[in-house]
Structures are given as C-alpha cells and as structure tokens.
C-alpha positions in Angstrom: 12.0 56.8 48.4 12.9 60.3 49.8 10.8 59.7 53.1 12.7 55.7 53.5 16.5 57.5 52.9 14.9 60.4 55.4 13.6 58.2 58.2 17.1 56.1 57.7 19.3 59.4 58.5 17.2 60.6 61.4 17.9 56.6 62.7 21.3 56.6 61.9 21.7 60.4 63.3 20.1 59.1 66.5 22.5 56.0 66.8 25.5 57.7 66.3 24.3 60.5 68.7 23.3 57.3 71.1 26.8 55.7 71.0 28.7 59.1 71.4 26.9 59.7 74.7 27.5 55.9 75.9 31.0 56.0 74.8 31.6 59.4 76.9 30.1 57.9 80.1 32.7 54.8 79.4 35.7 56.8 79.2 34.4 59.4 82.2 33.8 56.1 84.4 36.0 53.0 85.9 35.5 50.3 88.3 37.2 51.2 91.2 39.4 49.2 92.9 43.4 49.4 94.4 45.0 50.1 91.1 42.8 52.6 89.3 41.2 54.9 92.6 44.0 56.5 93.8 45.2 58.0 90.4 41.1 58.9 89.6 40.9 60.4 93.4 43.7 62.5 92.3 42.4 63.7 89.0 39.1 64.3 90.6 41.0 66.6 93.6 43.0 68.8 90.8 40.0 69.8 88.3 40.3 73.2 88.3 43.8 73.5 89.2 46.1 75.2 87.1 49.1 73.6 88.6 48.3 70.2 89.4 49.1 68.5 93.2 50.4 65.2 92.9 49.2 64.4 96.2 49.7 60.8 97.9 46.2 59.3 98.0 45.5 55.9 100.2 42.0 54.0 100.1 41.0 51.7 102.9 37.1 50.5 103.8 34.0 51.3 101.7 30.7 50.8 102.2 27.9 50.4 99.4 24.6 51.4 99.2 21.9 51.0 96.1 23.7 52.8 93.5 26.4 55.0 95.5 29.8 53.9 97.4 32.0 55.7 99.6 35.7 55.2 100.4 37.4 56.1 103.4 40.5 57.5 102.2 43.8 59.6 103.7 45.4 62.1 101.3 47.9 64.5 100.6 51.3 65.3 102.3 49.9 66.0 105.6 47.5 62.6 105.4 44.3 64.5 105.8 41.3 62.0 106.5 38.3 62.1 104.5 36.3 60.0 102.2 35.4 59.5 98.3 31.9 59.1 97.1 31.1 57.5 93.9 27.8 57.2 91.8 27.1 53.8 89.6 26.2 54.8 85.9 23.7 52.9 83.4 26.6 50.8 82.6 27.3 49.4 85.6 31.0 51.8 86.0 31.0 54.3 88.5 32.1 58.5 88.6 33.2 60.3 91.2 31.0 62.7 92.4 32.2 64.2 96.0 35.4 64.4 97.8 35.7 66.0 100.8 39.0 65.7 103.4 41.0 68.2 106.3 41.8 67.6 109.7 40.2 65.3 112.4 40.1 61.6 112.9 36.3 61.1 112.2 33.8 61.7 109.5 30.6 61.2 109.9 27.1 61.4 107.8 23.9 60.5 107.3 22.7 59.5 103.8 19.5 58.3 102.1 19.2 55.6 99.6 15.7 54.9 98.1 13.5 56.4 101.1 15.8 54.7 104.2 18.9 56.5 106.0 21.9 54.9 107.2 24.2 56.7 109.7 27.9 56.6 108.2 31.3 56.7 110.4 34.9 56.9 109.4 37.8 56.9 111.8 41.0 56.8 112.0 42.4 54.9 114.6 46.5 54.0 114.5 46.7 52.4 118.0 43.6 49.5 116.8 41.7 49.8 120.5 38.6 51.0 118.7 36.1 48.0 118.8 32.8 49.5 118.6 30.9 52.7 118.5 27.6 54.2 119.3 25.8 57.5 119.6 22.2 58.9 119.4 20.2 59.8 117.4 17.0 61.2 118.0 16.8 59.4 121.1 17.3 56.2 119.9 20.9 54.3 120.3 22.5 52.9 117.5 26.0 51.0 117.7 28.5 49.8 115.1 31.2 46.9 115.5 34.9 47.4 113.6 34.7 43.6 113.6 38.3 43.5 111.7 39.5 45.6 114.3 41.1 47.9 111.3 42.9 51.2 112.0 40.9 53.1 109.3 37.4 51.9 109.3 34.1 53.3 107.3 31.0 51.6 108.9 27.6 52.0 108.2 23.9 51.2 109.9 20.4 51.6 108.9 18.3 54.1 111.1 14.9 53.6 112.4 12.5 54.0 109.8 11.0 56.5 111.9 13.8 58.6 112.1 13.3 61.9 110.2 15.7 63.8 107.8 16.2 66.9 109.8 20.1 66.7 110.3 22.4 65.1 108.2 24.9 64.0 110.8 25.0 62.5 113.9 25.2 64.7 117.4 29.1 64.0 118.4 28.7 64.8 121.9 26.5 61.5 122.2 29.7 59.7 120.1 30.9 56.3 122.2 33.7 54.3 121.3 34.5 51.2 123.4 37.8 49.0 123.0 37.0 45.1 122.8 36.3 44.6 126.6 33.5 47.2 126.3 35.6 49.7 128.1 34.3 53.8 127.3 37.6 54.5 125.8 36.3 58.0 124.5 38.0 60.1 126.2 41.1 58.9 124.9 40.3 60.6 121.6 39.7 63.5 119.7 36.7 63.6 117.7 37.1 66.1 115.7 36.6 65.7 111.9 33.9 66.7 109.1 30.3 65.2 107.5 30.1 62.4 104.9 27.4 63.4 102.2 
C-alpha cells in the first residue's frame, strides 16, 4: 500500500512539475502577428532596463524558415532599421530570441536551418525603385526579386549546397540592386546597415 500511495506522489509530483514547465512556455510565448509583436518587440528591447523606452516599433515582411522567423522591423524615435528573430516552441507559439537594429538601410545574413543556408536581405527602400537584388557569394551569383515592389522588404534564397559556412554574411561590395527595367540603380544608394543572425 505504502509503495502504490509512493509511486502515485512521485506521478503526481511529476505532472504537476510537467504542467508548470508547459504553462511557463505558454505565458513566455505568442503567435505573432500585427497586434501582439510590436508591444512583445518592445518588452523584449527594455529587459534589463531600469527605466523603460516606450519606443515606436513597426513590423513589415518576414520570412520563415523550419522552426525560426524573422521580421523586418523599424524602431524607436529615430526609425532605426533592423529585424526580429523568433524561435517556434513545442507548442507551436513562438519567443523572441534576437533583436538587433541602428543605422543603415540594409541588413543582411546568412543562416542555417537543418544543414542548408539561405542568404537573408532587408532594405529599406522609401522611393519603391528597388526591384531586385543580387550579389556573390563564393563565386556563385544569387538574385532576389521584391515582387510586391514594397518599401521595406526581408527576402530570402537558398545557397548552393556546396556553399560552405565560413562567413555569415554576404560580401556588400558584390551587392546589386536593379529597378524594374533591370537598370544598376546601386549607386543611388547607401548600403550601409548590420548582419541578420
């Protein structure tokens, strides 16, 4: 009887133990969209703050990949550029894990999901001639189309599956960005900015 009212406490012990760590991950995770990001962007952005900045936040393209998204975002007063990157949980909700923003009007990274890289770009482009993009990378040329045509645009392309992980962005002097007649309008631009992790 002692053993059966034993092995019932260690079950129930484990259960409750079990529901306190799924319940934690619940409340420490959303599902991002318009409404909720911003105001989780902004609580992520003043951990560790002792006076908090209630800094404007705007989200605009994302991009998915296996169990990780990333946000192209602008945010505080001066509307740095700069990008959000989120992790999906066991329960399907995802938790911030990285921000980074500053100056510049592109950010750009490679990543790695389950063994294959993808090259990721951000820009920010408030006149709209920005059509498509390409660069190299390890000798290889890889382009990008901003199909919509947007302003602020996060786009994303899988590398060769040659291509080996010693740099985790792309070389911006081979950077191209053409307007929709496939004119080199690169020049036009500064391409200054930071890396996307």
């Amino acid at each position: 009887m002692k053993t059966r009212t034993k092995v019932c406490a260690a079950l129930a012990a484990v259960l409750a133990v079990a529901l306190a760590v799924i319940g934690l991950t619940w409340n420490a995770s959303f599902v991002p969209d318009e409404a909720t990001l911003p105001e989780k962007i902004r609580d992520f952005d003043n951990i560790g703050r002792e006076t908090p900045l209630s800094t404007d936040v705007r989200v605009y393209d994302d991009v998915g990949i296996g169990s990780e998204a990333w946000y192209l975002i602008e945010i505080g007063e001066d509307l740095d550029l700069g990008y959000v990157k989120l992790e999906k949980n066991f329960l399907g909700r995802y938790q911030i894990v990285h921000l980074g923003y500053g100056g510049g009007s592109f950010w750009d990274g490679i990543v790695e999901s389950g063994g294959t890289y993808y090259w990721l770009l951000g820009g920010r482009d408030v006149s709209g001639r920005i059509a498509s993009v390409s660069a190299t990378v390890e000798g290889k040329d890889y382009t990008m189309e901003n199909t919509m045509g947007d302003t602020h645009f996060l786009l994303c392309t899988e590398l060769s599956s040659d291509w080996s992980p010693e740099e985790d962005h792309i070389d911006r002097e081979t950077l191209r960005l053409y307007d929709e007649q496939g004119n080199d309008i690169t020049a036009d631009y500064d391409l200054s900015g930071g890396g996307i992790q």
